[in-house]
N, C-alpha and C positions, 0 to 999 in steps of 0.2 A: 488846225487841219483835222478834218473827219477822220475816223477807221476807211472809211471808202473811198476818202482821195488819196489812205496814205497804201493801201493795198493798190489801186488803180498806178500809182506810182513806184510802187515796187515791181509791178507787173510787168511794168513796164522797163525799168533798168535790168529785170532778169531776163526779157524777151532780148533785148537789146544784148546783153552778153551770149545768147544761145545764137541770136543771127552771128554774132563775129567769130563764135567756135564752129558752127556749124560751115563755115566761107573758109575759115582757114584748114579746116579737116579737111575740106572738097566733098562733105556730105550732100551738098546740094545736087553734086552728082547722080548721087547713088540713089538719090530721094528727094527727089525735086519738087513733089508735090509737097511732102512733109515740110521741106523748106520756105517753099509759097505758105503755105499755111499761119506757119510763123511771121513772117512778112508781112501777109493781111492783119494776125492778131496784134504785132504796133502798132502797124497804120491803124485799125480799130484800137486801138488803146489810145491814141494821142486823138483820135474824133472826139472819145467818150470825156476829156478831159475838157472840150468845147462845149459839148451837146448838153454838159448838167447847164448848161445857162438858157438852153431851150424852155419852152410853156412846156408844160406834164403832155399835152397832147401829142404836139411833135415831136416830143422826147420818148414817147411811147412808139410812135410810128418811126423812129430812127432805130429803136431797139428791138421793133421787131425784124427790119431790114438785116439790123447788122447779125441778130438771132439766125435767121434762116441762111446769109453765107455762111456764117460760123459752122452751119450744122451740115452743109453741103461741100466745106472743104476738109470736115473730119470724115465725110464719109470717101470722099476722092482719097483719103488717106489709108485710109482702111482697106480702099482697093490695091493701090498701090503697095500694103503691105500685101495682099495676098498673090500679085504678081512677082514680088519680089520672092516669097516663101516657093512659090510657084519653081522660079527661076533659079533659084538656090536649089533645090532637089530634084532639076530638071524634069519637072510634070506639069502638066498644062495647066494655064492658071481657071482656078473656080470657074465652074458652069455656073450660069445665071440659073439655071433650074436645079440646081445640086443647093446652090444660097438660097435660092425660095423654099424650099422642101423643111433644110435645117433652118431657116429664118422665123416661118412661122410657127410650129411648135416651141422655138424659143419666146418670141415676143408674146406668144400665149399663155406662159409659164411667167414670165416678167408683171404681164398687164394684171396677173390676177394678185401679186401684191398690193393692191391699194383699192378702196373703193373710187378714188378720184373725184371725188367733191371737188369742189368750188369752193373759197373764204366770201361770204356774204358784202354788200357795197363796194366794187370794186368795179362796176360797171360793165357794159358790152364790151369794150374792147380791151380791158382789163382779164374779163373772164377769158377771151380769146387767146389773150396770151397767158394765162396761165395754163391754158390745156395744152398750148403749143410748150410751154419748159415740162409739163408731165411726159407729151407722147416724145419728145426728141431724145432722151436720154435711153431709151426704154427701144426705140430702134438702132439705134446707137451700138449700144450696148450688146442689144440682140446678133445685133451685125456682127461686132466681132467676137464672142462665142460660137457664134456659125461659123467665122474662120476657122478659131481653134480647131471646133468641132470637124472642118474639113481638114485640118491639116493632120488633126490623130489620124483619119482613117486614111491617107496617105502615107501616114507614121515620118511625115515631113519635119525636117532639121531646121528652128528656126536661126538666121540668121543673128549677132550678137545687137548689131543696132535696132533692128528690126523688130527684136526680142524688146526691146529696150523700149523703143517707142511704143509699143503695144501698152506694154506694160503701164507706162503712163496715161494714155488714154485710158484704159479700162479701170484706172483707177480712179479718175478722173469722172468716168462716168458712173461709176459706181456710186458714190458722191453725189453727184447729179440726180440721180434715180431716189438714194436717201432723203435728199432736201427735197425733193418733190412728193415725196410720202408724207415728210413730216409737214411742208405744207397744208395739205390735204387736212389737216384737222389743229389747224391752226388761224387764228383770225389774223388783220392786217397790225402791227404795233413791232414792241420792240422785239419781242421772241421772233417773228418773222423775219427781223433786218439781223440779229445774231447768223440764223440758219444762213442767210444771205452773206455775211460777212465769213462764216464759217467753209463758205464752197469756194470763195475770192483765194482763202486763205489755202484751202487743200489745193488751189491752182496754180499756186506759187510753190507747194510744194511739189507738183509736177515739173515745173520747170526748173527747179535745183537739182531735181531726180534724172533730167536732162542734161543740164550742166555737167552734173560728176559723171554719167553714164559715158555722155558721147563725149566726152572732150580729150 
């Protein structure tokens, strides 16, 4: 067994334990998006356990599919944490124009870490999604430092779960944004599948960080 079926399989027994803490706390309650979230990322972990039998081609166009919900249901979460911060300190949640204002001064200050090269022979739809794993970490990320950033100047209380799941995301993406720097001036071989194995691995420790946190 690989490093990468044996991490996709631990991924998966620890998503699997956070669905049954998460059901018997009644967290799904209180965060129902953050719950679907996890939901989808089994269900995307037991596809990806399929799909390595795919051609590279279709295996590419499956992961970018599963790439863009991935990055659309972290960001529903992200909102969801700011309604809930919102709601906890009773003040109205985030203006869309209060998150644009702190968003892009953030993602400007981020983007300018990296030059964002490309690794050479990887082809058009390869280079495509490697810019798509640079720019989603990098608004990601950006997003919720804007939260922060609006919750100091509310001087808002965050909630202990709330806190919690932040916490793991943002570390998460930190990571993320890392491995896509280091990318960036790295060709395709074994130091690239380390880096790759190395972000598999900090994901697992997001969701241990979850297990003891919320349970």
């Amino acid at each position: 067994m690989t490093i990468d079926n044996t991490l996709l399989l631990l991924g998966n027994f620890f998503l699997t334990l956070l669905m049954v803490v998460l059901v018997k706390r009644r967290t799904y309650r209180s965060f129902p998006v953050f719950f679907t979230y996890q939901g989808w990322s089994l269900f995307s972990g037991i596809l990806c356990i399929f799909a390595v039998s795919l051609e590279p081609a279709d295996y590419m166009r499956f992961y970018v599919v599963n790439m863009a919900l991935d990055f659309l249901l972290q960001f529903a979460v992200l909102a969801e944490l700011g309604r809930i911060v919102a709601a906890h300190n009773h003040n109205s949640p985030p203006r869309w124009a209060l998150i644009a204002l702190l968003l892009l001064p953030t993602t400007l200050v981020l983007r300018s870490l990296s030059s964002w090269s490309v690794p050479a022979g990887i082809g058009e739809l390869g280079t495509h999604v490697f810019k798509i794993q640079q720019i989603l970490p990098v608004l990601l990320l950006a997003y919720l430092l804007a939260l922060v950033w609006w919750s100091r100047l509310h001087s808002s209380q965050w909630p202990d779960s709330a806190l919690h799941i932040a916490t793991g995301l943002g570390s998460y993406f930190i990571v993320c944004l890392a491995v896509a720097i280091i990318h960036t001036h790295q060709t395709m071989g074994v130091q690239y599948r380390w880096t790759e194995e190395a972000q598999s691995g900090s994901y697992l420790g997001v969701l241990s960080y979850w297990l003891l946190k919320l349970s």
